[in-house]
Every structure is written in C-alpha cells, then in structure tokens.
C-alpha positions in Angstrom: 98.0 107.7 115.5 94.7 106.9 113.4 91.7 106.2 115.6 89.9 103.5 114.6 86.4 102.9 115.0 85.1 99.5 116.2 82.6 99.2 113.4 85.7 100.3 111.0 87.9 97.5 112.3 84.7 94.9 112.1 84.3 95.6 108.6 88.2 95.6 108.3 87.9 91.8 109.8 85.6 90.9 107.7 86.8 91.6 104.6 90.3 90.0 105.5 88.2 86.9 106.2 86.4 87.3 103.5 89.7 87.0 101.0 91.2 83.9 103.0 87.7 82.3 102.5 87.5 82.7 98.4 90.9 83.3 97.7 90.3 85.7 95.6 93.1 89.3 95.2 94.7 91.1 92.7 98.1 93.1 92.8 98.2 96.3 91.2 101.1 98.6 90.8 100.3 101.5 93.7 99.1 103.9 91.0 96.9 101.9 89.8 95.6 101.4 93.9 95.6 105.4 94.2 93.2 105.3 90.8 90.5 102.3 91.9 90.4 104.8 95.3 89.2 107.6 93.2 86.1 105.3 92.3 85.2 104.8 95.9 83.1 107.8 97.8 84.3 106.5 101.3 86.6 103.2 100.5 88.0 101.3 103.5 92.0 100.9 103.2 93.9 98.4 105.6 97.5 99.5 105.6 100.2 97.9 107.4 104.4 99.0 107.5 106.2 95.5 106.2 109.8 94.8 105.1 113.1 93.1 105.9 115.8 95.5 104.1 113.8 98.2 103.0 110.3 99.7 104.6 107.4 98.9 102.5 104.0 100.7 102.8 101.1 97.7 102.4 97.4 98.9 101.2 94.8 96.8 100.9 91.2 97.5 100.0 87.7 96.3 98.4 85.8 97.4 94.9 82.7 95.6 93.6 83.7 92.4 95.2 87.4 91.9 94.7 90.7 92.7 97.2 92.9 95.0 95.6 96.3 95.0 97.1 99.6 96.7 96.4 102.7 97.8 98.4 105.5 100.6 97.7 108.3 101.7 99.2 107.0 105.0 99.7 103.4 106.4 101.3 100.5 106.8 99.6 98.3 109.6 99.3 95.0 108.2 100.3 91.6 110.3 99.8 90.4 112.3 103.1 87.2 110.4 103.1 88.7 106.9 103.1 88.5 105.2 106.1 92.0 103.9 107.5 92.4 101.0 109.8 96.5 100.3 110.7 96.8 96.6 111.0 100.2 94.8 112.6 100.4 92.9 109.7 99.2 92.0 106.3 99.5 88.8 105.1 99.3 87.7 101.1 99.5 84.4 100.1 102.3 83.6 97.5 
C-alpha cells in the first residue's frame, strides 16, 4: 500500500479538476507515458486498476500544462522520485 500525503492527494485533486474544467488530455501509447516521465524530476502520477474482461493499469499525469494519459494491460515502471497517488477510479471522457 502507497502512503499518500495530504498535500500529494490536493495537488492530485487539483489537477483532475483542472482537466474536467478545460477539457483538455491527450492519450499516448504507455511508452510514450514512461518517456514524458523521464522529463519530469519529481512528476505526480494518478494511477488507478480499471477493466471489465481484462485488468488494465490507468496512469495519468501533468507536463507543461497538458494531462497525459494512457492505460496498459500490464504495470508500469514508474521513476523512484515520482510521486504516486492510487485513486478508486479514473474517469476519461469519450
């Protein structure tokens, strides 16, 4: 279990609000998810479990200004320094 600090889930809040308010996300393909991480000294990474049939790892994160999501069917390897919060759920609009 991943302790997360309240300031972590804040900022976690936030930026979820902050995509249903502009709308604004892009899907990329998980390697290119694990590749944007690289750029990030400490990124913030909201991952959730999600699927009917078939268990699908959800990510979701910020870089200059944009949500970057992606899911996969198996775990990513996210950077030591990047600061995890689990969330129930993920939600993208269609």
């Amino acid at each position: 279990m991943v302790y997360v600090h309240p300031a972590g889930a804040a900022a976690a809040a936030a930026m979820i609000q902050a995509i249903r308010a502009s709308g604004v996300l892009v899907r990329i393909e998980p390697g290119e998810f694990a590749k944007l991480l690289t750029k990030v000294e400490e990124p913030l990474v909201v991952t959730s479990i999600g699927g009917l049939f078939t268990k699908k790892y959800q990510y979701l994160t910020s870089y200059k200004g944009l949500a970057f999501f992606t899911s996969s069917t198996a775990q990513l390897q996210l950077p030591y320094k990047a600061e995890i919060v689990a969330a129930g759920k993920i939600w993208m609009p269609q």
